[in-house]
N, C-alpha and C positions, 0 to 999 in steps of 0.2 A: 585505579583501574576502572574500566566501563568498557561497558560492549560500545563499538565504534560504529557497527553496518550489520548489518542481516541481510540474505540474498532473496526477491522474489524472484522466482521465476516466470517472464512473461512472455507475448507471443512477439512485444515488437517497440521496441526502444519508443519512439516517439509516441505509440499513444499511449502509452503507460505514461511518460512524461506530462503529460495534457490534461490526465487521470489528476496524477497525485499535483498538479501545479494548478491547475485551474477548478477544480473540483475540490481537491480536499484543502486547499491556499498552502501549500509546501512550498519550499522554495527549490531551486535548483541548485545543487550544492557543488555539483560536478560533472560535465560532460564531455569527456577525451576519446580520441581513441588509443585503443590498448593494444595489445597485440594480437595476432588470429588466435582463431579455435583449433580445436585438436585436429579438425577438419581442415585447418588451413582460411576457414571463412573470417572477416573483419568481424572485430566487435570491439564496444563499447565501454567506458567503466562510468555507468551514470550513475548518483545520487541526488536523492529527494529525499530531503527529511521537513520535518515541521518548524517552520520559524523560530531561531535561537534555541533549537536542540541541538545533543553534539551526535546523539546517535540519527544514522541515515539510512535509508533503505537504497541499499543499491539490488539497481534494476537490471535484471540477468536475461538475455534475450536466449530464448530456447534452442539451443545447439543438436537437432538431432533429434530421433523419435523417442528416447527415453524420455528426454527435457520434455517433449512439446506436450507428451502426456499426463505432465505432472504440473502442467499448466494450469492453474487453476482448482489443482487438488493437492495443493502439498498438504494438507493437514486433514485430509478423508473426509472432508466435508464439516468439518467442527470449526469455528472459531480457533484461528490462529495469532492473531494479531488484534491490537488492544489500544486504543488512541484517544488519551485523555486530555478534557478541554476541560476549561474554568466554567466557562458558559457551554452550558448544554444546548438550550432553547436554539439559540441565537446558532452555533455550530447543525444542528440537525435541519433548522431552517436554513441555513446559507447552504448546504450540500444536498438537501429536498431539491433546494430552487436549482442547483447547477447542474439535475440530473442525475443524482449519486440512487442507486435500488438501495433501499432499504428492503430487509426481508420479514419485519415486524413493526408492530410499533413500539414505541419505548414505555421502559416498564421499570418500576421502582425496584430495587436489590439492597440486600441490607451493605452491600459496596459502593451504592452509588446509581443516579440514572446508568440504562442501559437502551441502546440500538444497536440489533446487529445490522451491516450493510456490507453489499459484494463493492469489491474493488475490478481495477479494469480488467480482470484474469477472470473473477468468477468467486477468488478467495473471499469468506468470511470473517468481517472485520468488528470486534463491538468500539461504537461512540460509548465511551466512557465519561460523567459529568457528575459536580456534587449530588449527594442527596436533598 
């Protein structure tokens, strides 16, 4: 067993895609189209996950003013999501340079380095790396 996908909710396929493919180095895992929304509107079933992971984040394009508002707050403003690299340094520097907000700097835990940083929505995300 394993979790396969977890959904964010974002404001818009493509630059979310851009976000996590060119910013965080993810790969594209999957882009089709799927079937319409409950609204009848097209959408998407895309996945980005991290190089030779099996879990993927598929990217949920906000259907409707419920979704659009939870755009960027699915987790109330706390760290929801968690993305652990071998190398810290070298991950915090590659995603500094390609534009990624970080909302601190990084800081020792008895878990491991820590950076939190917003993703293309807004959500809070920690870089995770050895101690």
């Amino acid at each position: 067993m394993h979790l396969e996908h977890f959904a964010l909710i974002v404001d818009d396929y493509d630059s979310a895609i851009e976000f996590f493919v060119e910013k965080l180095g993810f790969e594209l895992a999957e882009d089709s189209p799927a079937l319409t929304t409950a609204g009848g509107r097209p959408k998407r079933w895309v996945v980005v996950r991290p190089p030779n992971a099996e879990t993927g984040v598929l990217l949920a394009q906000a259907d409707g003013e419920t979704q659009r508002a939870a755009v960027g707050h699915q987790f109330a403003g706390r760290v929801g999501f968690f993305l652990r690299v071998d190398d810290f340094d070298a991950a915090h520097a590659g995603m500094t340079q390609a534009g990624v907000e970080f909302v601190g700097e990084p800081r020792a835990e008895p878990y491991g380095r820590v950076a939190v940083f917003l993703d293309v929505a807004g959500n809070r995300w920690d870089l995770l790396g050895p101690t």
